[in-house]
TORBAVEX-967685 format. One record per residue (C-alpha): residue number from 1; z negated, x negated, y negated; residue in one letter. Coordinates in Angstrom, 1 decimal, always signed. Example, Ala and Ser with C-alpha at 12.3 -4.5 7.8 and 13.67 -1.06 7.14 Angstrom:
<nodes>
pos 1 | pz -7.8 | px -12.3 | py +4.5 | code a
pos 2 | pz -7.1 | px -13.7 | py +1.1 | code s
</nodes>
This chain:
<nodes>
pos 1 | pz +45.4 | px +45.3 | py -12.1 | code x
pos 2 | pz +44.1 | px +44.4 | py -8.3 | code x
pos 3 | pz +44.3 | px +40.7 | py -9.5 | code x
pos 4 | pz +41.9 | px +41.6 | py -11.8 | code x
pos 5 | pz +39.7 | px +43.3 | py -9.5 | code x
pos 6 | pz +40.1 | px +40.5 | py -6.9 | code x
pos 7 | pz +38.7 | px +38.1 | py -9.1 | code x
pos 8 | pz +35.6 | px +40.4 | py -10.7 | code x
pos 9 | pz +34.9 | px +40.9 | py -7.0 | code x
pos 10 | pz +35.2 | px +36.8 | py -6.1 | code x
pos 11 | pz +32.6 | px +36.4 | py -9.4 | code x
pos 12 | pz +30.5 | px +39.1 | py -8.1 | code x
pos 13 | pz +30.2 | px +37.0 | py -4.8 | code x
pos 14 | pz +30.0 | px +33.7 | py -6.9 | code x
pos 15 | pz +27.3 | px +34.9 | py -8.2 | code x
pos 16 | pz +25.2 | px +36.4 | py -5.6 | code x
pos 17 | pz +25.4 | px +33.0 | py -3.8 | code x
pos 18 | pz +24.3 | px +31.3 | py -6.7 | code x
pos 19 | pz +21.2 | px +33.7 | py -7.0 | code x
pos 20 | pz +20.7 | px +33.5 | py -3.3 | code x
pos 21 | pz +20.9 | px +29.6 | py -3.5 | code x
pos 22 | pz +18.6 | px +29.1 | py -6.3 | code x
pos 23 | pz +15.9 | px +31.5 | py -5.0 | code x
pos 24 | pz +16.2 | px +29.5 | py -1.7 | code x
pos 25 | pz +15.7 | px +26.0 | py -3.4 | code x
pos 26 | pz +13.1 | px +27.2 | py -5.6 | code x
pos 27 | pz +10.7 | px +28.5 | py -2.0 | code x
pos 28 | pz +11.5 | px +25.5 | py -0.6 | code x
pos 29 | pz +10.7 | px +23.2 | py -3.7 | code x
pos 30 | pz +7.8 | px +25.1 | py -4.2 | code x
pos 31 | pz +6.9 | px +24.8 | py -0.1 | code x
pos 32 | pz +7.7 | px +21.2 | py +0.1 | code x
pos 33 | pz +5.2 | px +20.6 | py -3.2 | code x
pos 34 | pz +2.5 | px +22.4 | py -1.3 | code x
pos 35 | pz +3.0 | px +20.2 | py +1.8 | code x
pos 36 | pz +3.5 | px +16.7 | py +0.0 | code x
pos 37 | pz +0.1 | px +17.4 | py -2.1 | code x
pos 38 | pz -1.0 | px +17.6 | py +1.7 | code x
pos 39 | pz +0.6 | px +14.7 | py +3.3 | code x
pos 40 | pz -0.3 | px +12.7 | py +0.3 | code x
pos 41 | pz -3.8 | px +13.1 | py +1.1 | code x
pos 42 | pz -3.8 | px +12.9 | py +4.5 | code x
pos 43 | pz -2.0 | px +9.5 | py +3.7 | code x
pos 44 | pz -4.3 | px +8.1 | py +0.8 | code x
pos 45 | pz -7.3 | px +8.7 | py +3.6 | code x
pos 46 | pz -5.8 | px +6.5 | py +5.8 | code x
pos 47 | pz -4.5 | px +4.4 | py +4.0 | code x
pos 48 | pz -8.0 | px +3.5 | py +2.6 | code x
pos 49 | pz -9.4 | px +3.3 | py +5.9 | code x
pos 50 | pz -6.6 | px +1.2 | py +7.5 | code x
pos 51 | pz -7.2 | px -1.3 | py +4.4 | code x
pos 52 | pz -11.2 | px -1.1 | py +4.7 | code x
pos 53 | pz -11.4 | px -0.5 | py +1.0 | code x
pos 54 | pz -11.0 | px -4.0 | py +0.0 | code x
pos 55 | pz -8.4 | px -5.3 | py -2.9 | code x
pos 56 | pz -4.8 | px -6.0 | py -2.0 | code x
pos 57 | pz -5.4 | px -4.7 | py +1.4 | code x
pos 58 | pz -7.4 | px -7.2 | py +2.9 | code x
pos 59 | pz -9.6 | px -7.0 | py +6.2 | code x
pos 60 | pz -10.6 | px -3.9 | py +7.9 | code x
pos 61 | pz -11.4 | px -3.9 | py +11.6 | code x
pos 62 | pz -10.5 | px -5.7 | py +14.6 | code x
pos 63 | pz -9.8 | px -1.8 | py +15.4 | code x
pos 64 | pz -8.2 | px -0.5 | py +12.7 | code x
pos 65 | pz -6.0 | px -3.6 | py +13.3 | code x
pos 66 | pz -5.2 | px -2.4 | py +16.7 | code x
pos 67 | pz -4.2 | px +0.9 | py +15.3 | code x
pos 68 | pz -2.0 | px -0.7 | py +13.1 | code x
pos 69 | pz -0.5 | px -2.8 | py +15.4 | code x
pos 70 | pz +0.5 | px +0.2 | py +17.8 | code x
pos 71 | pz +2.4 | px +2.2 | py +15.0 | code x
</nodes>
C-alpha cells in the first residue's frame, strides 16, 4: 500500500511542476512576444535610416556611416 501512495504522491508533484512550468513558459512567451514586436520596430527604424531608404542598402550619410562604423 505505501508504494502506492509514494508514487500517487511523486505524480501529484509531477504534475504540479508541469503546471507550474507551462504557466511560466506561456508569461514569458507571451512577454518576450510583447518585447520582440518592440525591438522589431525599434530595429526596422534604424535600419531604414542607417540604409537612407535606398534599394539594397545603398548610400546614407557620411554620418550615418560613422555610426555604423562605431558599432
Amino acid at each position: 500500500m505505501e508504494i502506492k501512495e509514494q508514487k500517487e504522491e511523486e505524480q501529484r508533484r509531477r504534475r504540479k511542476k508541469r503546471e507550474k512550468t507551462s504557466r511560466d513558459k506561456r508569461w514569458k512567451r507571451e512577454r518576450r512576444s510583447e518585447q520582440d514586436v518592440e525591438e522589431e520596430e525599434g530595429r526596422r527604424s534604424r535600419r531604414i535610416r542607417r540604409t537612407g531608404g535606398g534599394a539594397g542598402g545603398v548610400g546614407g550619410s557620411e554620418e550615418e556611416q560613422e555610426k555604423k562604423e562605431e558599432l
